[in-house]
N, C-alpha and C positions, 0 to 999 in steps of 0.2 A: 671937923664939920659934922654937923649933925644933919639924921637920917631927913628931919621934916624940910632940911633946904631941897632937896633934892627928890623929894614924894613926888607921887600923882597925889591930886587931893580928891579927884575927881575920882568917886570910887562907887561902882556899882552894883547893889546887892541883890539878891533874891531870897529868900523865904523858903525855909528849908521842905516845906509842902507844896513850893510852883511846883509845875510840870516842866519838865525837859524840853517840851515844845516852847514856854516863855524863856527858857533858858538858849536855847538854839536861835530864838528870833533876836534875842540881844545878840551873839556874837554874828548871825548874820548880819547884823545892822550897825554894824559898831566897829571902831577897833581896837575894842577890848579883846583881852587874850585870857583875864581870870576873874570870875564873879567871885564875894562873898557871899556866902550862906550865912543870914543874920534869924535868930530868934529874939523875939522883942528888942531887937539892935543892938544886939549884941552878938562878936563872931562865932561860931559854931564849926565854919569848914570854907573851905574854897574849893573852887572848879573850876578847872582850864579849861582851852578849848579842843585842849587834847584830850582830858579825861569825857568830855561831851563825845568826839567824834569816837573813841572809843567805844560808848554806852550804846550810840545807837547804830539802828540797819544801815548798813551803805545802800540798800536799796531804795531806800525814803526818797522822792522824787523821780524816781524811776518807772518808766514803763515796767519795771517787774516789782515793784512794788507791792504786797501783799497786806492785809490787815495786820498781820502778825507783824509785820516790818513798823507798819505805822503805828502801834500802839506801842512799840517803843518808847514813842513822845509822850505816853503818858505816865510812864516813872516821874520819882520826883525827886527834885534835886537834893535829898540828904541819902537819899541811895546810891549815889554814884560821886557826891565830894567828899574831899580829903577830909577827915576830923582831925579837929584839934591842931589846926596849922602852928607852925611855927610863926610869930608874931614879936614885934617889938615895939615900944617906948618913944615917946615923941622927943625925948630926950636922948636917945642912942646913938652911939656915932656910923657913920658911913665904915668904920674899921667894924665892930659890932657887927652890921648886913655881911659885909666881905668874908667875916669867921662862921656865919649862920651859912654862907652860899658854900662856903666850902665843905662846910661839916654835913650838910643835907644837899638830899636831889632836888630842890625845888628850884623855881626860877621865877617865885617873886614871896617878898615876904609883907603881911599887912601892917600897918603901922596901929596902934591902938590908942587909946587915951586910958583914963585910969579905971575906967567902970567897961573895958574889953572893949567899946566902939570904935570899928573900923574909920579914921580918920584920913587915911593914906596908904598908900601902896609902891613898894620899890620892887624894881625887877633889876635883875642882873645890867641887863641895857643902862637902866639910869646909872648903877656904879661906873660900867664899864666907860660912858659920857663924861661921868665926872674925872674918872682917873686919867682918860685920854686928853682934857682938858687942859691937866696938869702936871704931864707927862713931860714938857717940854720937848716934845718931839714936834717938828713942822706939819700942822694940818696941810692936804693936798689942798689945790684951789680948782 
């Protein structure tokens, strides 16, 4: 089975000069867990919402919140995501994602088309759905 049955198609990017503050207002608002970083639409990097919480103050909303804290938000998103992710082929198989997951620490890989645009997105969850699917093992009810 191939990677594009089982994508997110629905794939969310940013612009590797947003701010961190566009970057945070999407995962506060959403339940996405990893933006692309696109130039002219094409990938360049991704960012989870781990490398996000990472970047910034934990005191941001805080009554101890400082300027220093909140200018945090104003890095930009090719400061703090991953280059040159690991990506694959709309043509590749779910075996393909399962050797990339294991071979790297990441926990979603983009799917691309032939000129590098982000078309799709698999994270571990979607393999781990598909395998348990057809696992023959009895889903709980």
């Amino acid at each position: 089975m191939n990677v594009d049955r089982i994508m997110s198609t629905v794939v969310v990017t940013v612009e590797m000069d947003d701010q961190l503050s566009v970057v945070k207002e999407i995962f506060d608002n959403t339940r996405f867990h990893h933006l692309i970083v696109v130039l002219s639409g094409k990938i360049f990097g991704i960012i989870s919402d781990r490398d996000l919480l990472k970047s910034l103050s934990p005191y941001i909303g805080t009554a101890s919140e400082t300027p220093r804290d909140a200018a945090t938000l104003n890095r930009k998103a090719h400061q703090i995501m991953t280059r040159k992710p690991v990506t694959l082929g709309i043509s590749a198989t779910i075996d393909d994602a399962i050797n990339i997951f294991n071979a790297h620490s990441i926990s979603c890989i983009p799917i691309v088309d032939n000129e590098n645009k982000p078309v799709g997105i698999v994270s571990w969850r979607d393999i781990l759905r598909v395998v348990g699917d057809h696992s023959g093992i009895p889903k709980h009810r």
